[in-house]
ROMAR-5132 format. One line per 8 residues: number of its first residue (from 1); their letters; for each residue x, y, z of C-alpha. Coordinates in pm, 1 decimal, m for minus. Layout:
N
NUM) A) X Y Z ~ ...
This chain:
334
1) XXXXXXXX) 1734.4 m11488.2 8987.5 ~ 2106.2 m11564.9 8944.6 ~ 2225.8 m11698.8 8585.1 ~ 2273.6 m12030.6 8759.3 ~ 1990.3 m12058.9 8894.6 ~ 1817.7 m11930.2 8542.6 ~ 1991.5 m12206.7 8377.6 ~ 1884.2 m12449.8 8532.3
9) XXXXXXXX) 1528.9 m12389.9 8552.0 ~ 1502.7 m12321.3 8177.2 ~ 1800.0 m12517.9 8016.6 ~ 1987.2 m12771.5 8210.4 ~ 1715.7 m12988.1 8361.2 ~ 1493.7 m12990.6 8065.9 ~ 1765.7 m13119.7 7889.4 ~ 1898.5 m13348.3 8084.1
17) XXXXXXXX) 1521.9 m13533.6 8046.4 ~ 1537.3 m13521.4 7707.4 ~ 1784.5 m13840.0 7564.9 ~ 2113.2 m13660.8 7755.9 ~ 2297.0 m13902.0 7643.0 ~ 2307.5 m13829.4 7284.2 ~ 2506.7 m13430.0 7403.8 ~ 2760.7 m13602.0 7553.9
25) XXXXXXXX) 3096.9 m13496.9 7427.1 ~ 3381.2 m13720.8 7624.3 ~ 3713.4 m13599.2 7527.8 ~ 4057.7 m13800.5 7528.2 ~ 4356.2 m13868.0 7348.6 ~ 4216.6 m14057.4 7052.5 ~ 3900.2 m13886.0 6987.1 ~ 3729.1 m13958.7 6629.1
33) XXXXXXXX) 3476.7 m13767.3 6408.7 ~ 3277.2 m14047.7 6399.3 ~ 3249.5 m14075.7 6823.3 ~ 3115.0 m13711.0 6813.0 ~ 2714.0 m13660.4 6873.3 ~ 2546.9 m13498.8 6599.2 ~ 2581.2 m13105.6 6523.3 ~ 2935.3 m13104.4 6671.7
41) XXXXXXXX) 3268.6 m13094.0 6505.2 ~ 3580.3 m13201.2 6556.4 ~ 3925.1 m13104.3 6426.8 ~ 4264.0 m13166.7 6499.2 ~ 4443.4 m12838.1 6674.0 ~ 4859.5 m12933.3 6740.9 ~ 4969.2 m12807.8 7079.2 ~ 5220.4 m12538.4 7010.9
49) XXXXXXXX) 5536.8 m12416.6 7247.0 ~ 5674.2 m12578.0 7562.5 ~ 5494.8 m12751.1 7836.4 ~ 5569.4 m12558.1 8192.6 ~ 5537.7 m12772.7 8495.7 ~ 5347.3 m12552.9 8772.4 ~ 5487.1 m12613.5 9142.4 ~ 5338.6 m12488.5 9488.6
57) XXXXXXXX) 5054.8 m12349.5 9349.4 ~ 4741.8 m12408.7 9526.5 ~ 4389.7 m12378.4 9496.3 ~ 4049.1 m12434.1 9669.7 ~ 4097.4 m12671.7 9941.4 ~ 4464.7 m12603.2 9993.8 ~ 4538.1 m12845.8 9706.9 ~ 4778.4 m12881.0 9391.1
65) XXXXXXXX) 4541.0 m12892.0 9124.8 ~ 4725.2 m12718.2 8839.2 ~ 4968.8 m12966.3 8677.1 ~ 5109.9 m12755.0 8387.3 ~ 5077.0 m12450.6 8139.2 ~ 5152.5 m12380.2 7793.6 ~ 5190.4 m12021.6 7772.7 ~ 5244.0 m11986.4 7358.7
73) XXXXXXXX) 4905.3 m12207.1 7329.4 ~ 4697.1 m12074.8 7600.2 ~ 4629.4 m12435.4 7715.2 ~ 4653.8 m12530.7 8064.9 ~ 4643.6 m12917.1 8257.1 ~ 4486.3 m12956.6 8559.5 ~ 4416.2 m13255.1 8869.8 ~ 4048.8 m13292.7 8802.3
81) XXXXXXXX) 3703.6 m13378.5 8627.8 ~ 3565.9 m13125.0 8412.2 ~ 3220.8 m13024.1 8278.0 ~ 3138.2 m12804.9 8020.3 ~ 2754.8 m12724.3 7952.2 ~ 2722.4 m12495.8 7675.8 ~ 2437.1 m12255.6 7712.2 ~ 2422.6 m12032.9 7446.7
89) XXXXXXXX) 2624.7 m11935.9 7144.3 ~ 2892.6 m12151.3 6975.5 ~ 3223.3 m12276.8 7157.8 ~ 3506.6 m12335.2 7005.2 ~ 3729.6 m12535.1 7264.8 ~ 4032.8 m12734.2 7282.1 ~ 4090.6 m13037.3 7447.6 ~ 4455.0 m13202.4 7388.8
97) XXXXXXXX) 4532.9 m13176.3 7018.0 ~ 4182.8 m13157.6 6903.5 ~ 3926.8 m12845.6 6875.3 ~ 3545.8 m12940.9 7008.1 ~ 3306.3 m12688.5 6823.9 ~ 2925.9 m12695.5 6910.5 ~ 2644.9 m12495.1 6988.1 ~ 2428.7 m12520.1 7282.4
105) XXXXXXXX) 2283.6 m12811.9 7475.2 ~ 2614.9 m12986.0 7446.2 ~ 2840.7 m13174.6 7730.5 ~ 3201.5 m13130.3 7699.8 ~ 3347.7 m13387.7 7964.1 ~ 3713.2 m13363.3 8039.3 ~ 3943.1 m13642.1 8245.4 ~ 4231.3 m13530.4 8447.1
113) XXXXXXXX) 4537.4 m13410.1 8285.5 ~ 4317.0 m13336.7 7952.8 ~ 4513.1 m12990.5 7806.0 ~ 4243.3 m12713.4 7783.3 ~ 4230.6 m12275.6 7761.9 ~ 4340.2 m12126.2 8010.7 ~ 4087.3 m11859.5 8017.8 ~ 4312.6 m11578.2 7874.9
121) XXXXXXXX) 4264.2 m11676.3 7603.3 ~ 3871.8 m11664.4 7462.4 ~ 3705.3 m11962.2 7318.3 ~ 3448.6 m11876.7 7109.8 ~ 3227.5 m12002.3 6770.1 ~ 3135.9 m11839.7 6448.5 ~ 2882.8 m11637.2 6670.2 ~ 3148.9 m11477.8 6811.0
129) XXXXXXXX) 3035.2 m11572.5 7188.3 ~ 2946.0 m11857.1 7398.9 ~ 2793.6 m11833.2 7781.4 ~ 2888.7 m12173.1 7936.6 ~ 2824.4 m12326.4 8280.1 ~ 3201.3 m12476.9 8386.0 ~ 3173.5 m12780.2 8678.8 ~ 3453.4 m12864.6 8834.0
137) XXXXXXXX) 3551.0 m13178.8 9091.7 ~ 3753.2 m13058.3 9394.3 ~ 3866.2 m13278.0 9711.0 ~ 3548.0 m13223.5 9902.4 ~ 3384.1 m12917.7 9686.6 ~ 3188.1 m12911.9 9385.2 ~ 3252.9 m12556.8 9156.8 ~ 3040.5 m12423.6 8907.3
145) XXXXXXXX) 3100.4 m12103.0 8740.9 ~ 2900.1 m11952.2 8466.1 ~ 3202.4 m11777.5 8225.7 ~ 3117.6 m11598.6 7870.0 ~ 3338.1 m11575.3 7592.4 ~ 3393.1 m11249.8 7334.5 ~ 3597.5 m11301.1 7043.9 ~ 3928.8 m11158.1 7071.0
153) XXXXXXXX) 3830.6 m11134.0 7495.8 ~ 3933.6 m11312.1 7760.7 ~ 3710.8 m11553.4 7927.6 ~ 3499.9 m11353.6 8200.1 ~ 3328.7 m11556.2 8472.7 ~ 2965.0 m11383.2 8584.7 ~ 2912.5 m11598.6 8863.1 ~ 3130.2 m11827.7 9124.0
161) XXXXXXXX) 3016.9 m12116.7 9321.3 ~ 3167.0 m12332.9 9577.8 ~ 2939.1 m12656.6 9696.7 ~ 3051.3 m12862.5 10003.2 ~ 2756.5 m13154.5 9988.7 ~ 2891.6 m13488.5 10039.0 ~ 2592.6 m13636.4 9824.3 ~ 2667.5 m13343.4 9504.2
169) XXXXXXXX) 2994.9 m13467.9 9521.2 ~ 2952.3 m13842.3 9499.2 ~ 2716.7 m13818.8 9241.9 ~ 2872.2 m13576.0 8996.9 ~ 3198.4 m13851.9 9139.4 ~ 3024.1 m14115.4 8994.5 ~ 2906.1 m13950.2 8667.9 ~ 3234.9 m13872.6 8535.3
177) XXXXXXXX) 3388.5 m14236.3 8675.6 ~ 3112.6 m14402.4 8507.2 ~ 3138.5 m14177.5 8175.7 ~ 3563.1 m14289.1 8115.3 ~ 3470.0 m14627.2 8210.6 ~ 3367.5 m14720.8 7873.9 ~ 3155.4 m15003.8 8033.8 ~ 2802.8 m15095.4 7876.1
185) XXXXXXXX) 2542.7 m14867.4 7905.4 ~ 2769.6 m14573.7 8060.0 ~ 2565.2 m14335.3 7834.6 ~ 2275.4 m14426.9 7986.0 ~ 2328.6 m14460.6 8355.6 ~ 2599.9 m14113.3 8302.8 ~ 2257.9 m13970.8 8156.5 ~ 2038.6 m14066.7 8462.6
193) XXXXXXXX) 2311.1 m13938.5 8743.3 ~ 2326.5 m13581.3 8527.3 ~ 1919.9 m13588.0 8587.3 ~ 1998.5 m13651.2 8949.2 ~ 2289.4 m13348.2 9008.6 ~ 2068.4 m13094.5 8850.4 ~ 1792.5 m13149.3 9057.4 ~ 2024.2 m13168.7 9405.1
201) XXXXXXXX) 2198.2 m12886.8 9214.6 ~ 1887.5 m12688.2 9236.5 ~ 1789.1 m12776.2 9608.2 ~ 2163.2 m12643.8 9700.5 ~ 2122.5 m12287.5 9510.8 ~ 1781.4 m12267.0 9657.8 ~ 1895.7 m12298.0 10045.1 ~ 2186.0 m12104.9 9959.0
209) XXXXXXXX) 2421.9 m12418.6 10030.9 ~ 2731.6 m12231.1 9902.5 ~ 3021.3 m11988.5 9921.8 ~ 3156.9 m11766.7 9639.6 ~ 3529.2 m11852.8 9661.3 ~ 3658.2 m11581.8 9489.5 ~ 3642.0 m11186.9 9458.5 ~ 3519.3 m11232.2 9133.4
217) XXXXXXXX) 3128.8 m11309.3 9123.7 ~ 2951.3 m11240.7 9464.9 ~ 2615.8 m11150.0 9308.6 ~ 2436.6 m11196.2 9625.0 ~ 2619.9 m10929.8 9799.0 ~ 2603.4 m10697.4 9526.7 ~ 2216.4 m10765.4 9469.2 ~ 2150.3 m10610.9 9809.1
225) XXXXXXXX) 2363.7 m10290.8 9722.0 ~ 2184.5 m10049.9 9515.8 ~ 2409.0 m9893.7 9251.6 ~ 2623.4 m9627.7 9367.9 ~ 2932.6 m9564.0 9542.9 ~ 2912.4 m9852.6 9784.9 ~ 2866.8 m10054.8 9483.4 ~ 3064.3 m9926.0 9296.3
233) XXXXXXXX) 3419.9 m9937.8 9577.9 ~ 3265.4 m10306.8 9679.4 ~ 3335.0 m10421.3 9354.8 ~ 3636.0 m10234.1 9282.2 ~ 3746.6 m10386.0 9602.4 ~ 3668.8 m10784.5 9494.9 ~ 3794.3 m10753.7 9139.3 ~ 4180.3 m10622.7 9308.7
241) XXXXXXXX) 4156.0 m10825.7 9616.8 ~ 4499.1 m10948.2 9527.0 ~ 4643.1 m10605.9 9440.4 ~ 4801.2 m10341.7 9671.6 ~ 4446.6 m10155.7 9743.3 ~ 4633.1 m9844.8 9880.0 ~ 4397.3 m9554.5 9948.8 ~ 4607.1 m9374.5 9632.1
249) XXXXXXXX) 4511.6 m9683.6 9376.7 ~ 4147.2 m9710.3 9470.1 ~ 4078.8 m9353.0 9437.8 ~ 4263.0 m9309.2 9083.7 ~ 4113.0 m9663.9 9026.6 ~ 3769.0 m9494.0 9113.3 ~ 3839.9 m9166.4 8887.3 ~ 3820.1 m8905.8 9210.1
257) XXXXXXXX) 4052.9 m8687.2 9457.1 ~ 4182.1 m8799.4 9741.5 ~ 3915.8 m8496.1 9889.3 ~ 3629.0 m8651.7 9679.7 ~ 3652.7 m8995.7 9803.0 ~ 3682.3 m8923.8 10163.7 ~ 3412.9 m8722.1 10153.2 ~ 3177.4 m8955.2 10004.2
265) XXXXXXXX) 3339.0 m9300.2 10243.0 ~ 3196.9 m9026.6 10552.6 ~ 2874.9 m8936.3 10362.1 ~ 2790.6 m9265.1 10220.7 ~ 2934.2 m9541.6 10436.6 ~ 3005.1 m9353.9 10748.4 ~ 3339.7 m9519.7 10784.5 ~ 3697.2 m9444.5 10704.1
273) XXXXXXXX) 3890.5 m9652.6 10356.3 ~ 4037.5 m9857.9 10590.6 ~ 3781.8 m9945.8 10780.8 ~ 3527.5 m10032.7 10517.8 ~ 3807.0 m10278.6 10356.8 ~ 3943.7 m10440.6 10716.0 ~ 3541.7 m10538.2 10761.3 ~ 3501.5 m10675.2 10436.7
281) XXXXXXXX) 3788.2 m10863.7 10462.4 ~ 3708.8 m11009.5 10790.0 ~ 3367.4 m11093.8 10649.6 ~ 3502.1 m11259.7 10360.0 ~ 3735.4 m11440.3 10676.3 ~ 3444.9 m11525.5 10854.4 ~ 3320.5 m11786.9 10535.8 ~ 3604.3 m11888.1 10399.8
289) XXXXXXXX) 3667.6 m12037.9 10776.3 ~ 3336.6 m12160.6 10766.2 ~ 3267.9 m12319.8 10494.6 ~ 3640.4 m12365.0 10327.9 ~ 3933.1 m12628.2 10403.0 ~ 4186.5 m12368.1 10336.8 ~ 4463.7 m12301.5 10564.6 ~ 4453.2 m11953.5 10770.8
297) XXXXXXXX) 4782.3 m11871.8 10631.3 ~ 4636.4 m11905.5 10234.2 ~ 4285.5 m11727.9 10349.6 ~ 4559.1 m11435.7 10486.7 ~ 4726.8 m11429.2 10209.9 ~ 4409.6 m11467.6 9976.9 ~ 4264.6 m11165.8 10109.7 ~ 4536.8 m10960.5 10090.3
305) XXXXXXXX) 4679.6 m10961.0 10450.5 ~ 5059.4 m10854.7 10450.2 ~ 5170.2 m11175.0 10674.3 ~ 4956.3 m11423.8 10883.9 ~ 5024.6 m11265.1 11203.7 ~ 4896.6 m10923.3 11100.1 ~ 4583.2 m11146.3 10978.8 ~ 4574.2 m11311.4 11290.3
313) XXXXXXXX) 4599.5 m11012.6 11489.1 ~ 4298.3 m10796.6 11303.3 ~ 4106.7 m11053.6 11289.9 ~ 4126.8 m11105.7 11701.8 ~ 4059.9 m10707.8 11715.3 ~ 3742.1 m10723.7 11516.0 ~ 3559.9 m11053.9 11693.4 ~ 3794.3 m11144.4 11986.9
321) XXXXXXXX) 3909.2 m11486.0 11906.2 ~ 4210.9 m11610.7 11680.3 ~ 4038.7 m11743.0 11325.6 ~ 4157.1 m12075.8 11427.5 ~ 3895.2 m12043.9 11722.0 ~ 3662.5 m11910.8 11514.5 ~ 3704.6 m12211.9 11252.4 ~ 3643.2 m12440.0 11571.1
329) XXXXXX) 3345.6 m12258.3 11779.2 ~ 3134.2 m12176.3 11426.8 ~ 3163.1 m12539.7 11307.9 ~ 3024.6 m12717.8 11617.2 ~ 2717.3 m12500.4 11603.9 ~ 2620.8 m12654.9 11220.1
C-alpha cells in the first residue's frame, strides 16, 4: 500500500469526519494568535534578503506557476492554492512573515502568492521531523506529494502524484475559494467539501487515475522490481533524469567498472546502457503524452533529450509515429 494511500485510510478521512473545521489553519497577511485553532502556534518570522522575480520557468501543464524566490530565506511564491496536511511529527513552516508550528492532524491552507520554503531548506518541529501530505491546484491537475522533513535536511518527497479529474479539481476548487471567502459558515461547508475530496481522492488512487510527473517517486514501477541491479540503475536513472546520464557517470554513480556494468546490463537486463535508458524514456514519453498537457518540446527536454528533433526522431524509431500522433491516436481511444 502506497503512503498515500495509507494515509488516507488511517488518517485523512477519519479526520476529516471528526469537526475538520476546528484544524484548519488559513494563512494570510494579517494572521493573529488568537485566529489559530488550538495546539498550534504562531510567531512572527521577517522575510530576510531580496525578492527574485522567476521568468520562463514552467511547470506541469506548460504553465508559469513560480512567481518569485528568496534565495537568503529559502522562501519561494508561487500561482496557486496550497494544502498542507500534517501527518506525523511537528512542522515548523513559514508562510509570509509568520512561522505556523503544529503537530499532526492540522490544515495549513495557503492563497496564491503566500511566501513559503522552498524545499531546500527543511521545515521541521521540536521532533526534529514531520511527514506531510502537500496538495497542490494546477490548471487542469490536482498534485499531491507526500514529502518528509529531517532537521538540518532538505525536504525529500516519497511519493508524486498527478490527478487529471475534472470533478477532484472543482471540488478541492471550491474548498479553497470557499475557505478565503470569509463568508458565513465557510468553516463548515470548507469542512464538508474536504470530506468529499478524500473520499473521490481515494476512488482515484484505487483505479490508478494518475501519473507520477516526475523522476522522483514512481513507487509503482519500482514495487514490481525486486531489489537489485535493475532497481537499483532504474532509480539511479529517475533521480538524474535531468543530468548528463553518460555511460561514464552512471557507472561511477553506481560504484562499478565500465567491465562490471556491462556485464551485468547483458546478464541482468539483456540490453545494452543505451538501450535500457532510450526505452524508459520513451515509456515515460508514452504518459506524459497521455495523460499530460505539456508541450513535446518540454516532455523532450524533461526527459533529457538533447533537442526536440532528436526526441522526435527516437521516439518515431521505437513506435512508428511522431509523439504528436501518438498524443492524438491514444487519446481518442479513452
Amino acid at each position: 500500500m502506497s503512503l498515500l494511500s495509507k494515509s488516507l485510510v488511517e488518517k485523512l478521512i477519519p479526520w476529516s469526519r471528526h469537526n475538520a473545521q476546528e484544524r484548519f489553519i488559513v494563512a494570510h497577511p494579517k494572521m493573529s494568535v488568537a485566529q489559530m485553532p488550538n495546539g498550534v502556534i504562531l510567531k512572527r518570522r521577517k522575510i530576510v534578503g531580496p525578492r527574485v522575480i522567476v521568468k520562463n520557468r514552467r511547470e506541469y501543464g506548460n504553465v508559469r506557476s513560480r512567481i518569485a524566490n528568496w534565495p537568503e530565506a529559502g522562501l519561494q511564491e508561487w500561482e496557486h492554492y496550497k494544502m498542507i496536511c500534517v501527518l506525523k511529527g511537528q512542522m515548523d513552516f513559514q508562510a509570509g512573515n509568520h512561522a505556523v508550528q503544529c503537530g499532526e492532524g492540522f490544515y495549513l491552507l495557503l492563497p496564491p502568492g503566500m511566501p513559503e520554503p522552498d524545499g531546500i531548506k527543511s521545515y521541521h518541529g521540536e521532533s526534529t521531523f514531520c511527514d506531510v501530505l502537500n496538495i497542490i491546484l494546477h490548471p487542469h491537475a490536482v498534485q499531491c506529494f507526500v514529502s518528509h522533513a529531517e532537521h538540518g535536511q532538505h525536504v525529500e518527497c516519497r511519493e508524486n502524484y498527478l490527478f487529471k479529474n475534472n470533478g477532484l479539481i472543482m471540488i478541492f476548487q471550491a474548498l479553497m475559494e470557499e475557505i478565503f471567502s470569509g463568508r458565513d459558515d465557510s468553516f463548515q461547508i470548507s469542512a464538508d467539501l474536504l470530506c468529499a475530496f478524500w473520499t473521490v481522492l481515494q476512488r482515484d488512487v484505487k483505479q490508478q487515475m494518475y501519473i507520477n510527473p516526475g523522476p522522483v517517486g514512481r513507487p509503482d514501477i519500482m514495487a514490481q522490481k525486486s531489489a537489485g541491479f535493475e532497481a537499483d540503475l532504474l532509480h539511479y536513472i529517475q533521480t538524474h533524469l535531468n543530468q548528463s546520464l553518460t555511460l561514464e557517470n552512471v557507472t561511477r554513480g553506481m560504484y562499478l567498472s565500465r567491465a562490471q556494468f556491462a556485464r551485468r546490463m547483458r546478464q541482468e537486463t539483456g540490453k545494452t546502457f543505451v538501450q535500457f535508458l532510450t526505452d524508459y524514456r520513451i515509456a515515460e514519453a508514452k504518459v506524459l503524452l497521455r495523460d499530460s498537457d505539456w508541450t513535446v518540446t518540454t516532455i523532450a527536454g524533461f526527459l533529457g533529450f538533447k533537442s526536440n528533433n532528436y526526441f522526435q526522431t527516437v521516439f518515431r524509431r521505437a513506435t512508428g509515429e511522431t509523439p504528436g500522433q501518438y498524443r492524438t491516436v491514444i487519446r481518442k481511444k479513452r
